[in-house]
One Martini backbone bead per residue (centre of mass of N, CA, C, O) as a GRO file, in nm:
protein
  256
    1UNK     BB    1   0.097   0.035   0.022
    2UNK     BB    2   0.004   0.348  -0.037
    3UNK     BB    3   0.048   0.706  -0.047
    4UNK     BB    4  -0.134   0.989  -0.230
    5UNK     BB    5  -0.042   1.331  -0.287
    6UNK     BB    6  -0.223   1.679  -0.402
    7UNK     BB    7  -0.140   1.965  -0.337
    8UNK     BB    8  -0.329   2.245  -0.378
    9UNK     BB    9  -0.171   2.480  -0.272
   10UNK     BB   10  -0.146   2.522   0.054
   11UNK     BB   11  -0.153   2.686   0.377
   12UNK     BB   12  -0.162   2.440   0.662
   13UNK     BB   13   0.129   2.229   0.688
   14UNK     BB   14   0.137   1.988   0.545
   15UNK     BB   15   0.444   1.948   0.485
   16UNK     BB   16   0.479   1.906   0.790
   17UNK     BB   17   0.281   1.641   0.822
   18UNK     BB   18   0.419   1.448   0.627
   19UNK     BB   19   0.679   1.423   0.783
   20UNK     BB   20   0.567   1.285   1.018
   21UNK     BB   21   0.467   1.041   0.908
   22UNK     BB   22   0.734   0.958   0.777
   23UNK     BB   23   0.822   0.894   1.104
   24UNK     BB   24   0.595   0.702   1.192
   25UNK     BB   25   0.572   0.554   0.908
   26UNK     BB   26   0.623   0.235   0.657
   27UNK     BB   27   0.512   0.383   0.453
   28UNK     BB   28   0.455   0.517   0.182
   29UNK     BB   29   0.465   0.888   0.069
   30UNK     BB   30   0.333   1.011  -0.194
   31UNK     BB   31   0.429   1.411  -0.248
   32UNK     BB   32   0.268   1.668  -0.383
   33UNK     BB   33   0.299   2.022  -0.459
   34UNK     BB   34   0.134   2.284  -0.586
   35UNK     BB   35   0.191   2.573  -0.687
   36UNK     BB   36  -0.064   2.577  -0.796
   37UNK     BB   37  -0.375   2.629  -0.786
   38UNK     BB   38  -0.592   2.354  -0.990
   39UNK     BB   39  -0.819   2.260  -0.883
   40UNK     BB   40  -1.074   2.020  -0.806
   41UNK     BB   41  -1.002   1.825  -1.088
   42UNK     BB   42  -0.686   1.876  -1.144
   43UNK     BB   43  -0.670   1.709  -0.842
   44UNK     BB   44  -0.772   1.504  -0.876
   45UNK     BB   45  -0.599   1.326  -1.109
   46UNK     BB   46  -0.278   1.427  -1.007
   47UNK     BB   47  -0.312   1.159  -0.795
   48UNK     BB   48  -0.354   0.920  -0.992
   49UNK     BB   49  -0.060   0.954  -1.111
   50UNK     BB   50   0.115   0.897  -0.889
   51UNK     BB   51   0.090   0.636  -0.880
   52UNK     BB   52   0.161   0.209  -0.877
   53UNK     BB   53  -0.046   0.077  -0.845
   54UNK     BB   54  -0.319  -0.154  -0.942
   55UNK     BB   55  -0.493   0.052  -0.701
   56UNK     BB   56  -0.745   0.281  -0.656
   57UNK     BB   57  -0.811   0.512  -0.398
   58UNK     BB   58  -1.037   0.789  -0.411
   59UNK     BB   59  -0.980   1.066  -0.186
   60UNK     BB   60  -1.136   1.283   0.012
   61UNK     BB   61  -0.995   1.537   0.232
   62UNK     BB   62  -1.283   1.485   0.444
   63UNK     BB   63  -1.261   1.145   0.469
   64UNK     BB   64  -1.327   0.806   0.613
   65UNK     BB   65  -1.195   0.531   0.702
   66UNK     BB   66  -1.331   0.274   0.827
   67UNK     BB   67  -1.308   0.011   0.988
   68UNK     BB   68  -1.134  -0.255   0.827
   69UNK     BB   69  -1.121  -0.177   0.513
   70UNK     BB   70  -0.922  -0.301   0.383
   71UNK     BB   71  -0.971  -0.586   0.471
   72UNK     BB   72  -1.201  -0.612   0.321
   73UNK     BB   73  -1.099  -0.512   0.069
   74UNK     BB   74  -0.932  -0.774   0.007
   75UNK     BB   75  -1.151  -1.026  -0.015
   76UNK     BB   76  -1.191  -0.918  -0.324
   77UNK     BB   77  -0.966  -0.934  -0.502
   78UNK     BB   78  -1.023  -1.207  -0.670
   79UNK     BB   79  -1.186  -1.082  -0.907
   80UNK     BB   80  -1.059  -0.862  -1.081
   81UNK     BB   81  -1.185  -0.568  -1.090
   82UNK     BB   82  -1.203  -0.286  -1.227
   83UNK     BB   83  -1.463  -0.203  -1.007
   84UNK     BB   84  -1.497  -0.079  -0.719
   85UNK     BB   85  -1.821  -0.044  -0.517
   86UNK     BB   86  -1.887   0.157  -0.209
   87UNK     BB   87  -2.017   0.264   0.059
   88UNK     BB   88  -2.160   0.474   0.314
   89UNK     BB   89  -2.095   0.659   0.601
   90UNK     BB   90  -2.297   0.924   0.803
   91UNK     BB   91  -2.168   1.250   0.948
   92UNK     BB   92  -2.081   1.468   1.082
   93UNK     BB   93  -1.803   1.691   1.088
   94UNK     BB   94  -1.680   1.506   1.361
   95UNK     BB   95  -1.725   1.207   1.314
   96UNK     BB   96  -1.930   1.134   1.523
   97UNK     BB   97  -2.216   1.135   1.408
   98UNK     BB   98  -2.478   0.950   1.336
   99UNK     BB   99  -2.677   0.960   1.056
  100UNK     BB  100  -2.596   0.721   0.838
  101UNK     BB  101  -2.482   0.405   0.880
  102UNK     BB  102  -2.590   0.320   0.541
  103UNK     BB  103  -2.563   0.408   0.205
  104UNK     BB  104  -2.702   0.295  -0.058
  105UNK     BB  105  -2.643   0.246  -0.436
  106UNK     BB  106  -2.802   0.011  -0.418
  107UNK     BB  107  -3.057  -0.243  -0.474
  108UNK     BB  108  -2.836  -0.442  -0.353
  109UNK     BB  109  -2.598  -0.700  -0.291
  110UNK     BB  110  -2.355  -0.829  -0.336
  111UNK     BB  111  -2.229  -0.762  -0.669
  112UNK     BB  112  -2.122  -0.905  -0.975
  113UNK     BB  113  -2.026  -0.726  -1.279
  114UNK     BB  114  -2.075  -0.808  -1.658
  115UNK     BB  115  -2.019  -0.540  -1.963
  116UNK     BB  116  -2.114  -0.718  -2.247
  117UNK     BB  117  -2.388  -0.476  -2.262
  118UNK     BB  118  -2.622  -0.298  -2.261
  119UNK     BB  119  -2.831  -0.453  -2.102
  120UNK     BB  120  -2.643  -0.491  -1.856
  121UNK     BB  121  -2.639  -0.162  -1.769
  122UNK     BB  122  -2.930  -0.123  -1.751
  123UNK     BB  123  -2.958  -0.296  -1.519
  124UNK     BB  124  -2.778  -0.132  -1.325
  125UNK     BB  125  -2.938   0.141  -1.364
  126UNK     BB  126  -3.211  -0.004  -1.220
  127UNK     BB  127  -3.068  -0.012  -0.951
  128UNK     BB  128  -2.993   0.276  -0.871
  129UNK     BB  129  -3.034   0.519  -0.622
  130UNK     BB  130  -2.813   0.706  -0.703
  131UNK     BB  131  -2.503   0.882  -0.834
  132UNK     BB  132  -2.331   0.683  -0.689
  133UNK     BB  133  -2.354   0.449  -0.876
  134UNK     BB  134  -2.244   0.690  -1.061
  135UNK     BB  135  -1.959   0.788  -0.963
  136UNK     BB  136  -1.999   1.059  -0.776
  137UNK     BB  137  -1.814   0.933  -0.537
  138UNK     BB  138  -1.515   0.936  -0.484
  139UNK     BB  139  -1.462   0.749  -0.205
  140UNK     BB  140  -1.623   0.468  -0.323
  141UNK     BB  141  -1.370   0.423  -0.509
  142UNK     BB  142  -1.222   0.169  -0.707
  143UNK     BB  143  -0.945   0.126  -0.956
  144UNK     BB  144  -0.753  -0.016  -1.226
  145UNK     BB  145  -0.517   0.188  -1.291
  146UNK     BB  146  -0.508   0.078  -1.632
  147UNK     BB  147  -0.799   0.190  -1.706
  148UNK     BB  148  -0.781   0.464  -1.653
  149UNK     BB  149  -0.501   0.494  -1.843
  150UNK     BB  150  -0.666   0.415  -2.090
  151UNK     BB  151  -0.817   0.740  -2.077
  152UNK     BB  152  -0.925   0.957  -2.289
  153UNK     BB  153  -0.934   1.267  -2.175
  154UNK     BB  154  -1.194   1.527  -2.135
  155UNK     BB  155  -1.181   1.821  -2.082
  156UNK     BB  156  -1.473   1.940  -2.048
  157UNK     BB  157  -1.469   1.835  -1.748
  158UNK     BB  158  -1.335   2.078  -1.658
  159UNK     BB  159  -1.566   2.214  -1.400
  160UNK     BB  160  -1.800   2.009  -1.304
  161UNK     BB  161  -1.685   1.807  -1.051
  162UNK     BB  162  -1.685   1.549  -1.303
  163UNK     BB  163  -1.429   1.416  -1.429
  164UNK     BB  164  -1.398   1.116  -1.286
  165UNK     BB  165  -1.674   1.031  -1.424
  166UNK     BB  166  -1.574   0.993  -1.720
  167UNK     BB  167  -1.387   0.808  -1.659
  168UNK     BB  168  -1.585   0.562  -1.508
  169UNK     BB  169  -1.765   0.537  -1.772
  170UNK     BB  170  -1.586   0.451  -1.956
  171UNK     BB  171  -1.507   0.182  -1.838
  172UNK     BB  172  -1.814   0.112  -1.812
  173UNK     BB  173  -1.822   0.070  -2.127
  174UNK     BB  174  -1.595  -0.134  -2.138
  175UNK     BB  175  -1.618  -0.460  -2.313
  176UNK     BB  176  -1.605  -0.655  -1.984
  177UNK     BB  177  -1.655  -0.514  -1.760
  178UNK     BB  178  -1.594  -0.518  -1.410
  179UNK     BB  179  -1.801  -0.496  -1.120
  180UNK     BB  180  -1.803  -0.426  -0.777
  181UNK     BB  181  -1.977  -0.460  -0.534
  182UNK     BB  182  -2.001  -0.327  -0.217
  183UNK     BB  183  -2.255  -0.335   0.088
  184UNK     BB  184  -2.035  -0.138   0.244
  185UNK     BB  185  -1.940   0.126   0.465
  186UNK     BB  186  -1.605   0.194   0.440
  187UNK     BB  187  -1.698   0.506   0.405
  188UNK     BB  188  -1.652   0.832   0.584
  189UNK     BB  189  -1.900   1.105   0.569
  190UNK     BB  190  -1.875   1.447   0.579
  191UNK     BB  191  -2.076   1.676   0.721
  192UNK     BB  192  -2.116   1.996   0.633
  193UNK     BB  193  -1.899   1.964   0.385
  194UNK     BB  194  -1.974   2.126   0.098
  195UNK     BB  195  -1.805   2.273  -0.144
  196UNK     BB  196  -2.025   2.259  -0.374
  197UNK     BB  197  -2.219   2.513  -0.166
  198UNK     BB  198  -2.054   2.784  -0.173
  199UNK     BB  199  -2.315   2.887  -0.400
  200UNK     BB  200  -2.545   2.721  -0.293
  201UNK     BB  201  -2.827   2.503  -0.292
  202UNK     BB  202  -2.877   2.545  -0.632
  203UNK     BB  203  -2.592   2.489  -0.762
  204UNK     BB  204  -2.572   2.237  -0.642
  205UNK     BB  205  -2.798   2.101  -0.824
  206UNK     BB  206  -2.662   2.217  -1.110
  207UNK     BB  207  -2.432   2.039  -1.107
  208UNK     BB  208  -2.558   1.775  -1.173
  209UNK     BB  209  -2.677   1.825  -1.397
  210UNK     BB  210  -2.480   1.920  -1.590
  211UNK     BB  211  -2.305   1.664  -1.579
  212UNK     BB  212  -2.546   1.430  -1.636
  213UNK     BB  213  -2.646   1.511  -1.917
  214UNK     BB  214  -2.349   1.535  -2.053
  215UNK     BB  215  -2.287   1.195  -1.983
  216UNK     BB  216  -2.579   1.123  -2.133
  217UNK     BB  217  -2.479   1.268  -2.437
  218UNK     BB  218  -2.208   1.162  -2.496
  219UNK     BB  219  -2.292   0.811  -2.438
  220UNK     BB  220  -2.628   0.815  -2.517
  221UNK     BB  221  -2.720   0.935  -2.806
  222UNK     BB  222  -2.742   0.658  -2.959
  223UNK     BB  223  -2.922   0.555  -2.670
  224UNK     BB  224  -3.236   0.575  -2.567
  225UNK     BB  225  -3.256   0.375  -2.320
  226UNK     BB  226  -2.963   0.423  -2.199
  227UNK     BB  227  -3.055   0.731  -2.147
  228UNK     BB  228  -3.282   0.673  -1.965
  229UNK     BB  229  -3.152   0.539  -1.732
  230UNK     BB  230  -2.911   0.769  -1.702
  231UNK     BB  231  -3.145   1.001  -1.570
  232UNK     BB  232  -3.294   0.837  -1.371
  233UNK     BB  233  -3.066   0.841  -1.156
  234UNK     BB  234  -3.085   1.155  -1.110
  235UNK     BB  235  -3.378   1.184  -1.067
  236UNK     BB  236  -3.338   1.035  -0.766
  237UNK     BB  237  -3.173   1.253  -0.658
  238UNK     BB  238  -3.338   1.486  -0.839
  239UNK     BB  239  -3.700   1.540  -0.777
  240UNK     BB  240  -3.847   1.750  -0.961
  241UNK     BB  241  -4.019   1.844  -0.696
  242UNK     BB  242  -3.795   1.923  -0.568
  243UNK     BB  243  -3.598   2.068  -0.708
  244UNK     BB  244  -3.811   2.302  -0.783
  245UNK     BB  245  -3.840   2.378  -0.446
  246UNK     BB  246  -3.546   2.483  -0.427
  247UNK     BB  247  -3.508   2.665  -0.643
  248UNK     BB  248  -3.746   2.860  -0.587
  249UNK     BB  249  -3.570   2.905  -0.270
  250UNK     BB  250  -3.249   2.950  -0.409
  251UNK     BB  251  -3.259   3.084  -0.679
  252UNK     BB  252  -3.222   3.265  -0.915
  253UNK     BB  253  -3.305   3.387  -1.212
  254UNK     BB  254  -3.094   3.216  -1.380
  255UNK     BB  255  -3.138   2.936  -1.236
  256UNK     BB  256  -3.461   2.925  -1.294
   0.00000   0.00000   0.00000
């Protein structure tokens, strides 16, 4: 195991607390800082660059590992999938506040998929509880290192806060492509901290909406069937009348 960081040009001492770990921990970690702020989507990809291992478990700077979750995820790397797929559990900002002990992203329990056809992916995303589903939630992602590195990046996702999804798209397109789901909360989401939020909770859903009708028109406008499974994702975690009435009460007139 390694460990990758990508500080991007933070100005809060991380340099010398990574110098801290590496006197106390055994473990290698690599560590790169940006000369200068490269914003939070070209900063999700260039920890991955850093990576050597055979898979990424592709974490957010403020959520954290469930007890035993390494051991737990070790159980499985058996299948050699492409994308393991792990639940969360949601805490306070604190992380002492158990808000929801399982998030499931799926309504099913353990189970690999494989993505020989179009039909096998209808059927994944006609399980998917919300956008976690589709790779929404960065730290519930492990990848297959040689997978991720084989996908031509299409820069016009830079800015939408979901670049890292059209890389898991991508893969999840790859026909044969393996996904294991892990029905368990391997991973500790921190609440009341989201930076999406930093412009108001109508932008919050606007990033969303955005990023994947562009995902969906992108990947599937070929694919009238299959565009309408990976839509109805979107709609189960933004449902129409809330959606409506959240707009109506916190969005600008640009927004609305």
């Amino acid at each position: 195991i390694e460990i990758c960081i990508s500080d991007n040009a933070s100005t809060d001492g991380t340099e010398e607390m990574i110098d801290v770990w590496r006197n106390n921990y055994n473990f290698p970690i690599i560590y790169r800082r940006n000369s200068v702020n490269l914003g939070p989507d070209r900063n999700f990809l260039a920890s991955v660059s850093l990576a050597n291992g055979d898979y990424c478990w592709i974490f957010g700077s403020d959520d954290a590992l469930a007890k035993d979750s390494l051991a737990i995820l070790q159980t499985y790397l058996d299948s050699q999938a492409d994308i393991y797929l792990c639940d969360r559990k949601e805490t306070g900002c604190d992380l002492v506040e158990i808000r929801n002990p399982h998030r499931s992203w799926l309504r099913t329990d353990d189970e690999l998929y494989v993505f020989n056809n179009n039909l096998d992916r209808e059927i994944y995303l006609s399980r998917c509880l919300s956008i976690g589903g589709v790779f929404s939630y960065l730290s519930s992602l492990i990848v297959k290192k040689e997978r991720w590195d084989a996908i031509d990046f299409d820069a016009s996702y830079i800015g939408t806060s979901y670049p890292h999804v059209f890389i898991m798209m991508s893969v999840f397109n790859t026909p044969g492509c393996l996904l294991h789901y892990i029905s368990k909360p391997l991973v500790i989401c921190r609440g009341d901290n989201d930076s999406f939020e930093k412009k108001g909770k109508a932008r919050r859903i606007l990033i969303d909406f955005i990023a994947y009708l562009k995902l969906a028109n992108d990947f599937y406008s070929k694919n009238i069937s299959l565009k309408r499974a990976f839509e109805n994702v979107l709609l189960k975690e933004r449902p129409w009348l809330y959606t409506t009435l959240a707009m109506a009460c916190y969005g600008n007139s640009d927004e609305k």
